[in-house]
N, C-alpha and C positions, 0 to 999 in steps of 0.2 A: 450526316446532318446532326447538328445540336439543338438543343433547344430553352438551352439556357447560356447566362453568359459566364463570362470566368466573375467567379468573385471579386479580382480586382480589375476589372476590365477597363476602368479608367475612362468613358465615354460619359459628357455632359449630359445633365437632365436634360437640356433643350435637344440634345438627339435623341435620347432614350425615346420622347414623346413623338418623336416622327417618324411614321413608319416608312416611308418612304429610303431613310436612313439606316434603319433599325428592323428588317424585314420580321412579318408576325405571322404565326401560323393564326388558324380559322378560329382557334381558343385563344387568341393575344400573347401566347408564349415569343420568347425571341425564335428566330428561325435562322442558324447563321451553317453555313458551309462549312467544315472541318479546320478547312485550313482559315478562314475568318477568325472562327475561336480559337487558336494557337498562335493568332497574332496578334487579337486582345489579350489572351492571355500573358505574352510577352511585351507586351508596353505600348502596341503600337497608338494606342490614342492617350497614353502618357509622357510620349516624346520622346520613344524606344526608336533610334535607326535600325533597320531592319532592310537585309534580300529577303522575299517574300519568292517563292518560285515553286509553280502550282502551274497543274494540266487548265489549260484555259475552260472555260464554264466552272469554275471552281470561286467565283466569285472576287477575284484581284480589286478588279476595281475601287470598288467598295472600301476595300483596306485601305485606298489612297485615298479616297474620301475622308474618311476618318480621321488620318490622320493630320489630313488635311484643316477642315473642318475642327476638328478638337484643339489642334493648334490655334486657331485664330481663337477662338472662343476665350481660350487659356490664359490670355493678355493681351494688352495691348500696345500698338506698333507691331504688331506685328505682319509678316506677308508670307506667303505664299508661293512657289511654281509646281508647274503641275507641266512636266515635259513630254513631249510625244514624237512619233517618227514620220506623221504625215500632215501635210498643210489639212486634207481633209478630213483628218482626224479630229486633228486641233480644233476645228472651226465645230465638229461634232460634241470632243471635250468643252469646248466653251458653252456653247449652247445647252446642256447637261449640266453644266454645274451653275450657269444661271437660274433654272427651271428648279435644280433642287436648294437654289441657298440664297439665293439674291430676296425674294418676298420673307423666305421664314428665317432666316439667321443671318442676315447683312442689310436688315431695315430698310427693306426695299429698294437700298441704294447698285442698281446696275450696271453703274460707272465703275464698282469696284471690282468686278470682271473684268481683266481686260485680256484680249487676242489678239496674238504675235506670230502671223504662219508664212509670213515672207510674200505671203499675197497682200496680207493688211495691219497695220497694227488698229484697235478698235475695240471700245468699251460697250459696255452693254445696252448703251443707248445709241450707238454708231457713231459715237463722238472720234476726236481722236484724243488720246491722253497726250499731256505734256511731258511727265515721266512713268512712263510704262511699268519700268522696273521698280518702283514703288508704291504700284498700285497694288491693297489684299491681295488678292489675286491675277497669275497673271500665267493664261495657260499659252505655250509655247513649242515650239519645232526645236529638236535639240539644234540645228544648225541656225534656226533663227536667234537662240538666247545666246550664242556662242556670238555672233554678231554683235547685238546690243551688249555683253556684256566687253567685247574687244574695244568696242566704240566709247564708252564709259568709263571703263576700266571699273576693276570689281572690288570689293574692298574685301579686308581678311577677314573682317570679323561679318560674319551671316549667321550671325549664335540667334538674331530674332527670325531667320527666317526658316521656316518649312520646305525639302524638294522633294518631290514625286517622281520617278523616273520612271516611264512605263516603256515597254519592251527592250528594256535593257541590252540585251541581247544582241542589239542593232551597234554593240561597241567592235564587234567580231565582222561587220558590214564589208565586203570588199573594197566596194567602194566610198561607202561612206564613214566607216568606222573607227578613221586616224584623226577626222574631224572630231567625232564623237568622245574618243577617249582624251583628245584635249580639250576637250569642252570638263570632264568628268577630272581630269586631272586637276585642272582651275578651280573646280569645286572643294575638292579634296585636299586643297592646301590651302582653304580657306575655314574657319570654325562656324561650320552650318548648325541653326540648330537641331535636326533633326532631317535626316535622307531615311526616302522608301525606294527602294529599286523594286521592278516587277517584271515578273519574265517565264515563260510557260514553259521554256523550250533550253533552258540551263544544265549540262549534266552534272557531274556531281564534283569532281573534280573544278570545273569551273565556276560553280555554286559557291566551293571553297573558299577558291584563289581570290574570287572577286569580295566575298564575305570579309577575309582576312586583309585585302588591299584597302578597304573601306574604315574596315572597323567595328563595322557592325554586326549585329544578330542574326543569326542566318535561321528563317522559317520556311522549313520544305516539305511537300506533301506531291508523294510520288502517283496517288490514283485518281480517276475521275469520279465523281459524284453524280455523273449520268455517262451512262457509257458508249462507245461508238462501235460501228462494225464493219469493217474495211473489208472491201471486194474488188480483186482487180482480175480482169477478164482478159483471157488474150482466145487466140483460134479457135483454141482448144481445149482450156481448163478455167477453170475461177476459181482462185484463191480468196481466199476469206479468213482472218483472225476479228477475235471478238474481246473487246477487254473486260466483259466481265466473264471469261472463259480464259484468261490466257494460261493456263496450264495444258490445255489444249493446241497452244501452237498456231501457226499458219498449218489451216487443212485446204486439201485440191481435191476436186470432183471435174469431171469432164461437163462440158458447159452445154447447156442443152441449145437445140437450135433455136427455142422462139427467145433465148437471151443475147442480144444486143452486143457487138460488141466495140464498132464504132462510137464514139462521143457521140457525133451528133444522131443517132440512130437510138442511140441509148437515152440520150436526153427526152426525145419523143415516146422512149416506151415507159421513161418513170413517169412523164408528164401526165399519162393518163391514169396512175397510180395515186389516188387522192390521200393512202397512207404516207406518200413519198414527199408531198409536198408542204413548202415550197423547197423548189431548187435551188441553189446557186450552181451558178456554170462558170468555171475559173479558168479565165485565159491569160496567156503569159504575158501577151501586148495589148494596147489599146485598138491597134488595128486589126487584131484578133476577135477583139469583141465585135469590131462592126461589121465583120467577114463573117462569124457566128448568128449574130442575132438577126442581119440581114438573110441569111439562110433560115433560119428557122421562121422570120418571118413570109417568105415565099414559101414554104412547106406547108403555111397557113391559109396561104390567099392573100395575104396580110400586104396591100399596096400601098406604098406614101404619095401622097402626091404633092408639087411643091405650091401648089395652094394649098394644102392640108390647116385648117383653123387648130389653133394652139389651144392647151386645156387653160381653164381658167389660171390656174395657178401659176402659168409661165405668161411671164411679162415680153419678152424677147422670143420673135421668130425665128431662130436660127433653126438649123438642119436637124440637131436634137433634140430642141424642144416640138420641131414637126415628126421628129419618127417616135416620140414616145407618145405621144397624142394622138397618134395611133395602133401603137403596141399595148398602154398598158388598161384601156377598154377589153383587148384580147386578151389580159392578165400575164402578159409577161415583157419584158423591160431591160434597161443596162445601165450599169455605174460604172465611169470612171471617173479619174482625177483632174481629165481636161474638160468635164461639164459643169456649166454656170454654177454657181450656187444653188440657186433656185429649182436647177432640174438636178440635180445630187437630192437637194431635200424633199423635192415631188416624191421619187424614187423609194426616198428613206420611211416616208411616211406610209405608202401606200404598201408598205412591204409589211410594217408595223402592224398597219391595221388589215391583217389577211387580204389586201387586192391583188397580190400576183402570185403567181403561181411559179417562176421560171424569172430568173434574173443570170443575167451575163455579166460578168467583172473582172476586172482586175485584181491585183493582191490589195487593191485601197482598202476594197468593203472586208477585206480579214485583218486588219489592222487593228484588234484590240475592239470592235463594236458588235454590240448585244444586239442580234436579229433574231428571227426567228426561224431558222433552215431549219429542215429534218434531213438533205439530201445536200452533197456538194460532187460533184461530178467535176472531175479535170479533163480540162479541154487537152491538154499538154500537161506533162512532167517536165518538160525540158526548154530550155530559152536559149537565146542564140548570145555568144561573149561575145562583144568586138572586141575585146584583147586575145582570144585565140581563136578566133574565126571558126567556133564551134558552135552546135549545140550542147552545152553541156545540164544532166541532171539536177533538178532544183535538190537543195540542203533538206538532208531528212529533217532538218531544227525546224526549215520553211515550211516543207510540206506538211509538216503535223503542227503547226501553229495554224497555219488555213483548213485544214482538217477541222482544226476542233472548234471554228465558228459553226459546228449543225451540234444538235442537241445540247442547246445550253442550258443549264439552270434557271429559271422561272417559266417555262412555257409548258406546254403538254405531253411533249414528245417522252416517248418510254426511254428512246433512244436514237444518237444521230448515224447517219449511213454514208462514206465515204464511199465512191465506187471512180476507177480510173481504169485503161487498160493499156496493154502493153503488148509485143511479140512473142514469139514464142523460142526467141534467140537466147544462148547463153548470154549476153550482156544483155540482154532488158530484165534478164530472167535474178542476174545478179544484181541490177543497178535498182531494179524496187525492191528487192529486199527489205533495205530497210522501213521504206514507208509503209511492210505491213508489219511491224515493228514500232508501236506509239513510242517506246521508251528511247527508242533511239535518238540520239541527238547529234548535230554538229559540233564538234569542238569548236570554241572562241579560239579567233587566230586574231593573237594581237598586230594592229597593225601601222605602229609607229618603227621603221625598220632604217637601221645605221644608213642606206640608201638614199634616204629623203631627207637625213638631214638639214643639207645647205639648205633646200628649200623649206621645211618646217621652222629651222631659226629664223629664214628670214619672215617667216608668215608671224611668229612670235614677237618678234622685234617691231615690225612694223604693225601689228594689231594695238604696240604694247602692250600686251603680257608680258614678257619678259625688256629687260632696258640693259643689262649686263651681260659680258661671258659668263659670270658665275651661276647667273639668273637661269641661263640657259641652262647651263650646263644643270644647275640643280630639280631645275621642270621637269626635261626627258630622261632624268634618274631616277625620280619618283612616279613615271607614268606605269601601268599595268604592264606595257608592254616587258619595261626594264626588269619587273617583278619577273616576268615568265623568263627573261633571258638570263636574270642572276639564276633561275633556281636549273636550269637546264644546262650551263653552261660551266665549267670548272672554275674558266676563269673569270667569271664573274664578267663587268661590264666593260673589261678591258678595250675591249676590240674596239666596241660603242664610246668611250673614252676618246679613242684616236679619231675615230669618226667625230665625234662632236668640235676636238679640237680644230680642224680641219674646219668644219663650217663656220666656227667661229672666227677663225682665221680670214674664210673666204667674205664674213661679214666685214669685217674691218678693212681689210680692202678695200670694198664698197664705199665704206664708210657710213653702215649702220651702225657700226658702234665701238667707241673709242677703246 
């Protein structure tokens, strides 16, 4: 922690004065995170593009804030995006950045918020804006702005505007990340005035690649500022590493009987551990949670009934807003990404202000949001592909980005507690490995591949993005992916050449393009 700022740290007096912005210890000193002060110090609220890539609780956020925020401040016409990986993210980031900037630094005007997560586009009064994209602010889904911006067409110059890309990371996505990196390519060939990428779970090598594809500043901080302590339990042993010990290694002790070593068994023995609390309980499906929390609420006594009276706070009797209006009186509860609005925010609030004890979720609620856990317990390590009809292990990148929602920076906890368990087989014994391993990461596997061409030209041509073979051809030359293939490859993009030509080929046929 520091507790002063860099001498040229470049933040406006109108932040300086907010603490809310400008965190202060109990004496009024600044109170900034490590890797915060190394990214004032590098420009970032001066109009420094910067990767920022930092163990989550290490305060990210904030830096896009900043930069955010010192941007607008800095001139005018100017605007803003503030990009994210989950509609229910977004709809958290909007609400967040109306609460800290719409009354004290946008003249109370809440229109100039606006939210774009594929569920709603919508200003801070619930209007709907007429142009989105040129509203100050305009916090969005990368696949939603990929839409409005195909729809619109984008112009080259964005030297006035500010982008924030949070969990970056999501460019490497199986499934989603050919979107992604053509979203991030668009950008990149256009003159922004200032990109922040953020991303907890980057290794070093791709820190790099992406640092150097970009252009920008690259600020890396490899340690946590509150530490965690992973314990995975199987029949027989429990394994345990500590990162503020890791010189120590992964140590095994044979596992006593009165410890736990089913999820749901274990969930009930931390629940009664008041140090342990509150939990989060991560499950890989939605339908997982409701197979979980319905369990745990029969372990309780815990009956719904379909009269059950709704809490004040939910407008709509549906099935959810009756099982939590009965769950979280008994302090424990579920998020996911198919509940209302209103019961996500029920949920979010009551977690905030210490009412539950025990929360079931999906990967939504690790998505980049500041709770309060001390404890996260994995229902499951592993999810089912429907492209190889497996269950295969979640990405050590995944599982220690969900990991590191418990013990965050502002709450009381000394430290967060990670507990999972597994068999006692050579491959379960091999396949977490890594996860008791924080530094471990997924390689970024880019995924724009000579394969998908036909169909990426045509998705280009007809978005408009590109309108020529040359257009084309010179897009998927400068994507990330082409980066990774020229430097691995001898002959450079040769191969991808023939492949391009061919789709373009196959275009013109069609007669997308002359």
């Amino acid at each position: 922690m520091k507790s002063s700022l860099p001498v040229n740290h470049g933040l406006p007096e109108e932040l300086l004065r907010d603490p809310a912005l400008v965190p202060r210890t109990s004496t009024g000193e600044p109170s900034l995170t490590d890797v915060q002060y190394e990214a004032l110090n590098n420009g970032v609220a001066r109009g420094a593009s910067m990767l920022v890539v930092a163990p989550t609780s290490t305060g990210k956020t904030l830096i896009g804030v900043w930069a955010l925020t010192s941007w607008l401040l800095s001139g005018s016409s100017r605007h803003a995006v503030y990009l994210v990986t989950h509609r229910a993210l977004a709809r958290q980031k909007f609400e967040e950045l109306s609460t800290l900037l719409s009354d004290r630094h946008l003249n109370g005007d809440r229109r100039s918020i606006v939210l774009a997560n594929g569920d709603t586009v919508e200003d801070g009064e619930g209007g709907t804006p007429s142009e989105p994209l040129n509203s100050p602010i305009l916090v969005a889904t990368y696949e939603k702005y990929l839409a409005m911006l195909a729809g619109t067409g984008i112009s080259a110059d964005m030297s006035h505007c500010v982008i924030v890309c949070d969990e970056i990371q999501i460019l490497g996505d199986e499934h989603r990340g050919r979107n992604i990196e053509v979203l991030l390519t668009l950008l990149r060939k256009t003159r922004w005035g200032q990109l922040i990428g953020l991303s907890a779970v980057i290794d070093t090598r791709d820190a790099r690649d992406l640092k150097d594809w970009f252009g920008v500043t690259l600020v890396r901080l490899d340690r946590r500022e509150k530490h965690l302590h992973y314990e995975c339990r199987t029949p027989t042993l429990v394994r345990t590493f500590r990162t503020d010990q890791p010189e120590a290694g992964v140590q095994d002790r044979s596992r006593a009987q009165q410890e736990q070593h089913e999820p749901t068994a274990l969930v009930h023995q931390l629940a009664r551990d008041k140090s342990a609390l509150p939990i989060v309980v991560f499950c890989m499906t939605r339908k997982r949670v409701e197979e979980a929390v319905q369990g745990y609420a029969r372990s309780l006594g815990v009956v719904v009934s379909p009269t059950q009276p709704i809490l004040p706070a939910l407008k709509e009797s549906t099935a959810a807003a009756r099982n939590l209006s009965s769950f979280i009186p008994k302090r424990f509860a579920f998020h996911t990404a198919d509940l209302l609005e209103e019961e996500r925010s029920l949920v979010e609030d009551k977690l905030k202000s210490s009412q539950l004890d025990v929360v079931f979720a999906t990967s939504t609620l690790a998505a980049g949001v500041n709770f309060p856990f001390k404890t996260a317990v994995f229902d499951s390590w592993t999810r089912w592909n429907v492209r190889t009809r497996n269950r295969d292990p979640l990405p050590a990148s995944e599982f220690h980005n969900m990991a590191g929602r418990v013990g965050r920076m502002g709450f009381e906890h000394s430290h967060g507690s990670v507990l999972f368990t597994a068999a006692d087989t050579f491959f379960e014994t091999r396949t977490i490995a890594p996860y008791l391993q924080p530094d471990q990461t997924t390689p970024l596997i880019p995924r724009i591949d000579p394969k998908g061409f036909t169909q990426l030209a045509l998705q280009l041509v007809s978005s408009g993005v590109c309108r020529t073979a040359e257009e084309v051809a010179d897009f998927l030359s400068s994507s990330f992916s082409a980066k990774r293939e020229q430097e691995a490859n001898r002959t450079g993009l040769v191969h991808w050449m023939q492949a391009m030509t061919q789709a373009v080929h196959e275009l013109r046929t069609w007669g997308f393009i002359l």
